[in-house]
N, C-alpha and C positions, 0 to 999 in steps of 0.2 A: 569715711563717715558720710552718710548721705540726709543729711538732717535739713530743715525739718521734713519728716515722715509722717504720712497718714495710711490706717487700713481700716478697712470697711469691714466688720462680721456680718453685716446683716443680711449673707445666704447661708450663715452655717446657724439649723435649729440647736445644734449644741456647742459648749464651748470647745473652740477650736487650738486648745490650749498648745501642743507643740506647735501648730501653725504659728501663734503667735510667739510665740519664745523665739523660733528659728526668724521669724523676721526682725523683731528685736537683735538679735545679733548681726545680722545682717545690716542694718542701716546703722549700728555701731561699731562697725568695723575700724580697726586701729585705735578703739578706747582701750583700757587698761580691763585686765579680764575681770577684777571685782569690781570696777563700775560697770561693766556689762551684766553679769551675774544679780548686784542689785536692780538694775533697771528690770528684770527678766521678773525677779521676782515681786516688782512692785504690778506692772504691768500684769502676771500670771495673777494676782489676787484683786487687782482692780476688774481685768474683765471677771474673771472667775465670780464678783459680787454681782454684775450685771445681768448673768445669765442665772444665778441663785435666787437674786431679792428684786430684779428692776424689770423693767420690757424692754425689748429691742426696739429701736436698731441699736448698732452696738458699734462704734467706732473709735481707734487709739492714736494716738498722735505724740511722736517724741518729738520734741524741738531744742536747740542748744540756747540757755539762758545766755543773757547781754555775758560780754568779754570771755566769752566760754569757761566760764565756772559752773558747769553742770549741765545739767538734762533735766527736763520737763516731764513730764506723763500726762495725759489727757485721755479719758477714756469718758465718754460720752453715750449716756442711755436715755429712754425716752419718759422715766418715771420723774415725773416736776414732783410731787409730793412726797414718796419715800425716801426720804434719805435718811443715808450709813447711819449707823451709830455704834461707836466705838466697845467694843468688846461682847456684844451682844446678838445673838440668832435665831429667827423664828424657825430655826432647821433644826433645832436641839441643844443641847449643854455640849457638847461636843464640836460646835460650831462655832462661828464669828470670832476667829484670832486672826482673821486675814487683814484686817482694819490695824489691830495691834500693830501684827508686822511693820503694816505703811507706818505706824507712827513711829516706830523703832526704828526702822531703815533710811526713811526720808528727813530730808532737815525742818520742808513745813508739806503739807500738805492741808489740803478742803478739797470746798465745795461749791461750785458755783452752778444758780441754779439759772433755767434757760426757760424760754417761751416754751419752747418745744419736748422740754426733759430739762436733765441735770448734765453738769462735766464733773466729775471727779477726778483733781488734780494732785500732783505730787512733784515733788523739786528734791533732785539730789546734788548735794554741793562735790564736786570734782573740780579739777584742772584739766581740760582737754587739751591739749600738744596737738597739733597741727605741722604734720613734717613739711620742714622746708624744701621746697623745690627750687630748683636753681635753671 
């Protein structure tokens, strides 16, 4: 595991969605494959909102919560004013369950809002194992 981890979207004009998945697993390397799987999908529907409802830049960030019980999400855009709202899309009736998900999957998530834009966060409760090395 190669935690904390940050990626930068802000050269890709669209969402660079397997990109981020495949690094998502990648700096979770040795987690258990359904806490990798959620982190993939909390992460795929956070950027996925930024490139739908917010402006770039567009940056994500996993970090391992205190005494490693979990993972972080941080995806970072530059809209200070619009924010998420839960079950809801200006894309159609058809849209906005990507919010639901995070709140189904994550134990808490928000929203912290920045000078410069917003962070939308997410916390998943796991036990990370850290193999012993001798």
């Amino acid at each position: 595991m190669q935690l904390p981890a940050a990626l930068d979207l802000s050269r890709f004009p669209h969402p660079p969605l397997s990109t981020v998945r495949l690094w998502v697993t990648e700096v979770l390397v040795g987690v258990s494959e359904d806490c990798v799987d959620d982190t993939v999908l909390l992460v795929n529907e956070l950027v996925s909102n930024v490139y739908d409802h917010a402006t770039p830049p567009c940056r994500v960030r996993v970090s391992e919560l205190p005494e490693h019980l979990g993972v972080r999400v941080e995806v970072d855009d530059g809209e200070a004013d619009l924010l998420p709202v839960l079950g809801t899309s200006r894309l159609g009736k058809y849209r906005g369950r990507g919010l639901m998900l995070v709140e189904r999957v994550a134990e808490r998530w928000g929203i912290s809002r920045r000078t410069w834009g917003k962070t939308v966060w997410a916390e998943l409760p796991f036990r990370i194992v850290r193999p012993v090395v001798v």
